[in-house]
N, C-alpha and C positions, 0 to 999 in steps of 0.2 A: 542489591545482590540477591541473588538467587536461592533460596534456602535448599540443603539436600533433597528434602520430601518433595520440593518444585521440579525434582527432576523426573524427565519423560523417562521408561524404561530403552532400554538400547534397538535398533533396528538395523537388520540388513539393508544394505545400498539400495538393493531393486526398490526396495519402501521409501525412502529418501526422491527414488528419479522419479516415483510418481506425480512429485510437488513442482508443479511447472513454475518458476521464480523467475519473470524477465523484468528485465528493465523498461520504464517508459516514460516520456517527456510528459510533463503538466500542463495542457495546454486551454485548459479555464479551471477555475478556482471560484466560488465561490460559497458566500453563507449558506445555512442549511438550520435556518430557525424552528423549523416542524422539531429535528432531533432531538430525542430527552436529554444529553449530553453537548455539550457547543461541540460542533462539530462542523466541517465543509465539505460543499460538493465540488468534486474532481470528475474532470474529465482528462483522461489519458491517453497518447499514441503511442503503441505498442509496434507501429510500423506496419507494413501492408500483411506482411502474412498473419498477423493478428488482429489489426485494426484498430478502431478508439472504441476504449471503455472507460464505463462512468463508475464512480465509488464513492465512499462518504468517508470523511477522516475522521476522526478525533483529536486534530492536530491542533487547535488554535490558543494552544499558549505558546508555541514558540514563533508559528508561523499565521502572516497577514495572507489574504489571498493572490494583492499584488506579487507578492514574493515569493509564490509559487509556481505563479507561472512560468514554465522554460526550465522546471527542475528537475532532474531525471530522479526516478522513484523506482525502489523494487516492488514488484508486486505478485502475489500468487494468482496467474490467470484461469486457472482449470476447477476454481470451485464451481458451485450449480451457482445461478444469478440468487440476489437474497433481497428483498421487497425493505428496506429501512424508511418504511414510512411511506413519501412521495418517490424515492428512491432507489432503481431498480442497481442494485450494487452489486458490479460484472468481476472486479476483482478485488483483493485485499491488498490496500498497500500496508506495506512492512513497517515497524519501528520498533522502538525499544523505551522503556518504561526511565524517566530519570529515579532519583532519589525519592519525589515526592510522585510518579505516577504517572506523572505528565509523557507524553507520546513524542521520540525523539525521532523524524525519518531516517530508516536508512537508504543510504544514497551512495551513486559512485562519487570517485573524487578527479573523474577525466571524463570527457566526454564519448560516449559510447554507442555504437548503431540501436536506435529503437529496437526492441521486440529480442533480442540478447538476453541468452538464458544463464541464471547461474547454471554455475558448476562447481 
């Protein structure tokens, strides 16, 4: 749980719509042993008007990389690309911290058009 001082100060919408969050399908998974933290490499389809982008998780105590594949993922597409090593990282997929730290994805729970932005 979130301690009060964790929290971000408040922002208007316009600041919020700048953070592009869509949805997109796992469509390879694997190790990513260079990483200082275990972590995977992900490749995403974001659908044609976005396209596939690559990223690195730090997902691998809940998830194997078979079981990644065909997962839909949120992810922030509009940061600048970011160099993790061997690893040119195009977007950030989203999760949430359990109890102990560990990285939970968030995910839809229907299937939904690639490249599908929140709102």
């Amino acid at each position: 749980m979130a301690a009060a001082s964790d929290l971000r100060p408040p922002i208007a919408f316009p600041d919020f719509d700048k953070v592009d969050i869509r949805v997109g399908t796992i469509v390879e998974a694997e190790p990513f042993p260079e990483a200082r933290r275990p972590a995977y490499k992900l490749t995403l389809d974001f659908g044609s008007a976005i396209g596939v982008k690559r990223s690195s998780a730090q997902v691998t105590r809940y998830y194997r990389p078979d079981e990644l594949i065909g997962r839909q993922v949120a992810a922030v597409v509009n940061f600048p690309p970011r160099q993790i090593g061997p690893v040119r990282s195009e977007a950030l997929v989203l999760g949430f911290p359990d109890e102990a730290g560990e990285v939970v994805l968030v995910a839809v729970t229907h299937k939904v058009p690639n490249g599908g932005r929140l709102f």
